[in-house]
DRENKEZA-506952 format. One record per atom (N, C-alpha, C, O): residue in one letter; residue number from 1; x, y, z. Coordinates in nm, 4 decimals. Layout:
<nodes>
{node 'A' NUM {X Y Z}}
...
</nodes>
This chain:
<nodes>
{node 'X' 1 {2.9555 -5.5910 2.9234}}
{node 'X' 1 {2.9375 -5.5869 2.7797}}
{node 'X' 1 {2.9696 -5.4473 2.7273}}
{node 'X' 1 {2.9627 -5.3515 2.8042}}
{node 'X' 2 {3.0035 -5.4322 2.6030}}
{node 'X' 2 {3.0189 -5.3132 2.5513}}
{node 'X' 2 {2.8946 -5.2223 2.5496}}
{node 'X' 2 {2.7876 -5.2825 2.5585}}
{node 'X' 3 {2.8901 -5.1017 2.5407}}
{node 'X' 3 {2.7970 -5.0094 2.5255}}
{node 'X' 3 {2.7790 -4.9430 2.3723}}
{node 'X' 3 {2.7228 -4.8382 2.3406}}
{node 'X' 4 {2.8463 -5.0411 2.2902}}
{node 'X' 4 {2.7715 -5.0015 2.1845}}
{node 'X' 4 {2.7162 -5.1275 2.1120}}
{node 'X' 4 {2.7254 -5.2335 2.1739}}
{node 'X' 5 {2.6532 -5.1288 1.9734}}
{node 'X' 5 {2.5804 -5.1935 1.9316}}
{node 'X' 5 {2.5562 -5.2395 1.8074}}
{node 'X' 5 {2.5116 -5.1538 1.7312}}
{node 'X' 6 {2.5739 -5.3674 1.7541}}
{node 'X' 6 {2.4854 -5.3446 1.6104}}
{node 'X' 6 {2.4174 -5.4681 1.6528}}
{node 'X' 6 {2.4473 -5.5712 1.7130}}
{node 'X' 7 {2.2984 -5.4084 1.5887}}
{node 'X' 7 {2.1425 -5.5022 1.5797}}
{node 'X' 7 {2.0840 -5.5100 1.4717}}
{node 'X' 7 {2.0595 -5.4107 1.4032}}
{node 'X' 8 {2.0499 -5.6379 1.4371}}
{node 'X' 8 {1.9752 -5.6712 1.2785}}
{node 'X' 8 {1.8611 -5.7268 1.3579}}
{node 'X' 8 {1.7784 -5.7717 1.2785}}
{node 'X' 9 {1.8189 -5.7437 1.4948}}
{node 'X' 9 {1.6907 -5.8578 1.5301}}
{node 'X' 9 {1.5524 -5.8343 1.4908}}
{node 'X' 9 {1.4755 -5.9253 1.5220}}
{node 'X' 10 {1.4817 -5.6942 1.4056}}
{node 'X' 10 {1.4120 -5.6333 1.4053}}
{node 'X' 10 {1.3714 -5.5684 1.2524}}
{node 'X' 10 {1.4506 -5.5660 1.1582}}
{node 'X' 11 {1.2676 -5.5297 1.2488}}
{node 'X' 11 {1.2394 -5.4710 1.0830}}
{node 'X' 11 {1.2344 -5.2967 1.1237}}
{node 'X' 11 {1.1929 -5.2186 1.0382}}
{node 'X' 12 {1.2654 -5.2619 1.2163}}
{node 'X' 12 {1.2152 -5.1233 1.2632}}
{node 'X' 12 {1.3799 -5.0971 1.2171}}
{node 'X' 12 {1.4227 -5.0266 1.3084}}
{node 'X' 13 {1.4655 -5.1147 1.1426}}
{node 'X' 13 {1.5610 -5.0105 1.1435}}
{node 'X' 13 {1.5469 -4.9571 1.0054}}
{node 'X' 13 {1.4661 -5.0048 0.9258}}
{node 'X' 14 {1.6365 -4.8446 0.9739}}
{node 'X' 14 {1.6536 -4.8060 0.9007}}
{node 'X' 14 {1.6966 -4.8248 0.7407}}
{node 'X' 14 {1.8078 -4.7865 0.7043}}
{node 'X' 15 {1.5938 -4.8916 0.6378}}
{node 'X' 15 {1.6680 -4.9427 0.5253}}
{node 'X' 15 {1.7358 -5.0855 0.5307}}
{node 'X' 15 {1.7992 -5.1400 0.4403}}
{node 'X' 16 {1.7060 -5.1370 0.6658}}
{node 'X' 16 {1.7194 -5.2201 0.7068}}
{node 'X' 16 {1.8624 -5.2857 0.7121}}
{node 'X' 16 {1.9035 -5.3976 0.6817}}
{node 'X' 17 {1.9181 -5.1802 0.7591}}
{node 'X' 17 {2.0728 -5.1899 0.7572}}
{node 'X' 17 {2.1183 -5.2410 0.9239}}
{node 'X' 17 {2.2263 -5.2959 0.9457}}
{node 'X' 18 {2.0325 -5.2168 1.0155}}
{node 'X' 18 {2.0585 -5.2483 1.1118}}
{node 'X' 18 {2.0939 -5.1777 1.2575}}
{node 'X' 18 {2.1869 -5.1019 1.2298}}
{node 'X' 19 {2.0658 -5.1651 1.3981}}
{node 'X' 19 {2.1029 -5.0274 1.4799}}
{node 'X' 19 {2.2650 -5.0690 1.4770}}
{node 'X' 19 {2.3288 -5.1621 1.4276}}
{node 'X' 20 {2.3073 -4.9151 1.5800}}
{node 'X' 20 {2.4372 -4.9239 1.5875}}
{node 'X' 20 {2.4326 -4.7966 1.7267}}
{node 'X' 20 {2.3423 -4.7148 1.7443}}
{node 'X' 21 {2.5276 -4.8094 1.7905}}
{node 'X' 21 {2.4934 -4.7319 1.9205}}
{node 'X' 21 {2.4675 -4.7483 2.0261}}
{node 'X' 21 {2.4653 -4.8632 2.0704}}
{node 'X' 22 {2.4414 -4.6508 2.0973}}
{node 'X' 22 {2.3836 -4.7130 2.2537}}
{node 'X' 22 {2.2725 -4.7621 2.2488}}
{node 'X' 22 {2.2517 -4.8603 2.3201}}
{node 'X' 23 {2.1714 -4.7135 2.1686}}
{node 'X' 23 {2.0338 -4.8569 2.1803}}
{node 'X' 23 {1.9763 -4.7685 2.0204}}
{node 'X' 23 {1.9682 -4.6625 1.9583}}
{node 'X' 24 {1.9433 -4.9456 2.0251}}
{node 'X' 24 {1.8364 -4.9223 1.8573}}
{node 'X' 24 {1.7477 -4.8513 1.8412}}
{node 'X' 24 {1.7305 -4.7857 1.9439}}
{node 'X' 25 {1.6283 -4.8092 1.7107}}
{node 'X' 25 {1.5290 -4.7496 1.7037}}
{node 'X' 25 {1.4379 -4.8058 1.7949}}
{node 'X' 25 {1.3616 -4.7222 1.8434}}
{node 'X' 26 {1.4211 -4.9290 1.8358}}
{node 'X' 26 {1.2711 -5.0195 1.9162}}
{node 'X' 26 {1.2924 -4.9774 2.0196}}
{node 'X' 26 {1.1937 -4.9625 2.0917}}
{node 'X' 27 {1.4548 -4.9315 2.0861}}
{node 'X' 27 {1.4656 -4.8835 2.2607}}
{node 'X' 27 {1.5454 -5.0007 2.3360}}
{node 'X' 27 {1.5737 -5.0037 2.4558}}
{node 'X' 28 {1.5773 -5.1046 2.2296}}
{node 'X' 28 {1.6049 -5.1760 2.2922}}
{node 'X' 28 {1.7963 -5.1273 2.3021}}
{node 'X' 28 {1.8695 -5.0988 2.2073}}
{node 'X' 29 {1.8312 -5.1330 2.4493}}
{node 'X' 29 {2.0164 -5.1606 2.4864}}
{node 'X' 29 {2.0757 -5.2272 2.4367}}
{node 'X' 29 {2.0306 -5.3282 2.3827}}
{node 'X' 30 {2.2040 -5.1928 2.4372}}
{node 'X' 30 {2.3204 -5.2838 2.3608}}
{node 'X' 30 {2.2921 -5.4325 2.4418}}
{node 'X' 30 {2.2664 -5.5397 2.3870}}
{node 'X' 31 {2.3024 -5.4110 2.5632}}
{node 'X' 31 {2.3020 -5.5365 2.6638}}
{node 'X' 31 {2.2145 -5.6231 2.5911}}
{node 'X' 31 {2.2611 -5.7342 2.5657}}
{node 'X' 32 {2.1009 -5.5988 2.5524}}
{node 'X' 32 {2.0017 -5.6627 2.5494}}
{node 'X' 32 {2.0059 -5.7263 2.3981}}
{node 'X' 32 {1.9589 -5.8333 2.3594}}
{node 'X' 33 {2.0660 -5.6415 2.3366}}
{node 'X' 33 {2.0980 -5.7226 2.2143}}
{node 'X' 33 {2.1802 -5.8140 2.1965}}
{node 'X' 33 {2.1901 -5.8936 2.1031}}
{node 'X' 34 {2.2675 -5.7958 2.3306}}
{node 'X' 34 {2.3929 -5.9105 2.2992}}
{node 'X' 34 {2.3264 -5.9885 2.3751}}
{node 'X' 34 {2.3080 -6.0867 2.3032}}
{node 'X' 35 {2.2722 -6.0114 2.4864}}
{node 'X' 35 {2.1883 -6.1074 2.5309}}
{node 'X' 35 {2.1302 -6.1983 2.4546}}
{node 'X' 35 {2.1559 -6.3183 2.4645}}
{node 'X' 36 {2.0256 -6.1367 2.3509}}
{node 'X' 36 {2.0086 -6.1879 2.2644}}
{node 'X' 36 {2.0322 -6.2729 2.1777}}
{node 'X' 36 {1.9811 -6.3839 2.1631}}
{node 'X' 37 {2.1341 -6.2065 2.1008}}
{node 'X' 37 {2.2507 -6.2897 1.9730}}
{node 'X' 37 {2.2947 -6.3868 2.0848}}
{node 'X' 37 {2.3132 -6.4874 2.0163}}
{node 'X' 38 {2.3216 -6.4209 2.2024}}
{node 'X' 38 {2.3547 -6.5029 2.2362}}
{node 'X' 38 {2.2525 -6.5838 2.2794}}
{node 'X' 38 {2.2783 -6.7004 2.2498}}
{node 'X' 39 {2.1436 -6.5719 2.3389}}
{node 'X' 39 {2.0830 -6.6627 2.3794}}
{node 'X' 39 {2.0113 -6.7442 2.2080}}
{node 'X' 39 {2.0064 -6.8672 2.2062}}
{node 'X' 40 {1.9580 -6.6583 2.0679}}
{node 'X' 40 {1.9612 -6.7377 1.9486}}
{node 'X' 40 {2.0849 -6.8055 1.9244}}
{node 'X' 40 {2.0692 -6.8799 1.8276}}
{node 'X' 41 {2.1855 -6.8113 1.9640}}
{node 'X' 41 {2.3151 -6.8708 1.9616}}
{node 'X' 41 {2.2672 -7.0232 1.9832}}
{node 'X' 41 {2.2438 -7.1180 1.9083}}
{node 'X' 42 {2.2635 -6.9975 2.1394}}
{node 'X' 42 {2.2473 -7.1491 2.2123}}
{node 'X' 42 {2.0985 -7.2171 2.1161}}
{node 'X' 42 {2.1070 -7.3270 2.0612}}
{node 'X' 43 {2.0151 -7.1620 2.1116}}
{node 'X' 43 {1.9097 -7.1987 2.0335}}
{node 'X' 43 {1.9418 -7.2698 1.9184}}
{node 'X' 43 {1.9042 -7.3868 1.9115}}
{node 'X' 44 {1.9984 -7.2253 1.8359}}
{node 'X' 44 {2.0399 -7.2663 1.7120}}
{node 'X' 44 {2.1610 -7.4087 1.7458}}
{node 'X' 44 {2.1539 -7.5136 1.6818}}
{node 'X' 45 {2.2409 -7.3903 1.8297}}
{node 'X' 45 {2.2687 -7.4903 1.8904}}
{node 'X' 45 {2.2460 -7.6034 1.9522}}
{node 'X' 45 {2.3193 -7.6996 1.9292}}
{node 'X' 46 {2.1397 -7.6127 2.0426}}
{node 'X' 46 {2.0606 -7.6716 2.0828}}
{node 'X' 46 {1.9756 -7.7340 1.9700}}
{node 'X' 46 {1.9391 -7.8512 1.9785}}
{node 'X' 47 {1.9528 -7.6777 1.8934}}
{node 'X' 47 {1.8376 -7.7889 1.7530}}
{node 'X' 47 {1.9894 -7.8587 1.6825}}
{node 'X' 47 {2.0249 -7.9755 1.6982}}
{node 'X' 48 {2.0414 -7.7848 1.6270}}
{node 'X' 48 {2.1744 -7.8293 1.5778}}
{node 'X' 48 {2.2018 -7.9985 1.6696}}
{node 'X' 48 {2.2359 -8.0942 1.6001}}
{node 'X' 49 {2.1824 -8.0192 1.8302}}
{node 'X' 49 {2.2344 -8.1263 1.8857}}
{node 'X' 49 {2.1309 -8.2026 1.8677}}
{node 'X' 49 {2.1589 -8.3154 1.8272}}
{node 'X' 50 {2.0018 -8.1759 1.8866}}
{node 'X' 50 {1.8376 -8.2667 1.8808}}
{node 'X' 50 {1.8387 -8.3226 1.7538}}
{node 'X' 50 {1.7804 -8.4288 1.7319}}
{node 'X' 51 {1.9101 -8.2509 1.6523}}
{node 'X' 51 {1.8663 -8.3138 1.5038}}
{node 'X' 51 {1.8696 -8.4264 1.4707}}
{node 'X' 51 {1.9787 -8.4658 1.5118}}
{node 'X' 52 {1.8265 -8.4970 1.4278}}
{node 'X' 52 {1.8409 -8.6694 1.4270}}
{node 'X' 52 {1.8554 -8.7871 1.5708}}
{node 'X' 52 {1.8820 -8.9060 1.5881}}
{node 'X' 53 {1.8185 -8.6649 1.6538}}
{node 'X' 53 {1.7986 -8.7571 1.7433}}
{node 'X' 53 {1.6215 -8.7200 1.7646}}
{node 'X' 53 {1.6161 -8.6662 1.8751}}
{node 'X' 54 {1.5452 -8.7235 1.7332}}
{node 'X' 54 {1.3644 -8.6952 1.7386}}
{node 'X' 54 {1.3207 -8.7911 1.8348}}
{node 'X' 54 {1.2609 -8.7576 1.9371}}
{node 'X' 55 {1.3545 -8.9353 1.7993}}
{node 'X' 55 {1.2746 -9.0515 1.8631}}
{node 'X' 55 {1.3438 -9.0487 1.9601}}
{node 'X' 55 {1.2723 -9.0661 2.0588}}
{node 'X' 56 {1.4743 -9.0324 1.9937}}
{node 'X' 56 {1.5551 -9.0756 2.1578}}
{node 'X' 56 {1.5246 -8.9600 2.2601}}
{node 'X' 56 {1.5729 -8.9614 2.3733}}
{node 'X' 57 {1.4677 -8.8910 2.2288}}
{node 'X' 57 {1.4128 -8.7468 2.3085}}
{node 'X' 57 {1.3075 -8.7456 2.3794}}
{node 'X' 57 {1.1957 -8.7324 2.3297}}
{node 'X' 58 {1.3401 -8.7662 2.5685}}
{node 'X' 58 {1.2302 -8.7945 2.6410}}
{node 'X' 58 {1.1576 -8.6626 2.6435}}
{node 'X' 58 {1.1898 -8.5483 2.6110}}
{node 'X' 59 {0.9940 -8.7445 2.7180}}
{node 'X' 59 {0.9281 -8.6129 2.7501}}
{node 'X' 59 {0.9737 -8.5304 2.8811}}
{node 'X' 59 {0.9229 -8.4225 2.9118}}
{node 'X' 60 {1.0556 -8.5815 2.9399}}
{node 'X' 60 {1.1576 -8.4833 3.0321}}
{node 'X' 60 {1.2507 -8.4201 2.9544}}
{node 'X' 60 {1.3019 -8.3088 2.9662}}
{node 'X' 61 {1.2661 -8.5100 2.8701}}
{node 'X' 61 {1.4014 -8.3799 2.7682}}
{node 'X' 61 {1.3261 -8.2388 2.7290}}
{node 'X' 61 {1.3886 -8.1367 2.7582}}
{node 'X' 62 {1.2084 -8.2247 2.6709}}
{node 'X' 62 {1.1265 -8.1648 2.6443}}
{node 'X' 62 {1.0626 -8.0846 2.7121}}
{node 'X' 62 {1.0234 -7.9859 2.6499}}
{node 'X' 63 {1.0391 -8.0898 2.8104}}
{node 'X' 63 {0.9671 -8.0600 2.9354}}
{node 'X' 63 {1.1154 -7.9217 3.0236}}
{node 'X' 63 {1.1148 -7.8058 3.0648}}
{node 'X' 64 {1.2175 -8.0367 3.0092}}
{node 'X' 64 {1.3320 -7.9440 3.0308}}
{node 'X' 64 {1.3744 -7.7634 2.9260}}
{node 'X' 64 {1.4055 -7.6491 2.9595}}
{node 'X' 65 {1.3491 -7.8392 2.7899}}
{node 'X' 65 {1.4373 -7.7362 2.6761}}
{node 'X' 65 {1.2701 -7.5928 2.6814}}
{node 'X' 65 {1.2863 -7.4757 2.6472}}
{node 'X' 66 {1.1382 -7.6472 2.7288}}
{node 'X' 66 {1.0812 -7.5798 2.7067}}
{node 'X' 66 {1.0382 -7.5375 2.8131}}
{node 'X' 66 {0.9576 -7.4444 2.8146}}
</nodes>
């Protein structure tokens, strides 16, 4: 991953414009931010596929996503 950064995941930045750099005000790494944005990625994805499906969703499906 790159070693630099922009991060909005947090209220600790500045004016709330967002970090930029090798790691944000919280300490957190670039890595870890892109980790991040990606793993809310799949998240947002993942509800995106469940949506309208509520009732066809076993308790192993569930059991799995959580």
């Amino acid at each position: 991953m790159s070693k630099n950064m922009f991060c909005f995941q947090c209220e600790q930045t500045a004016g709330c414009a967002g970090c930029t750099g090798k790691m944000g005000v919280c300490g957190k790494s670039a890595d870890v931010a892109g980790i991040q944005d990606r793993l809310t990625g799949a998240l947002i994805g993942l509800g995106h596929a469940a949506k309208g499906n509520e009732g066809k969703l076993t308790d192993e499906t569930h059991r799995l996503v959580i």
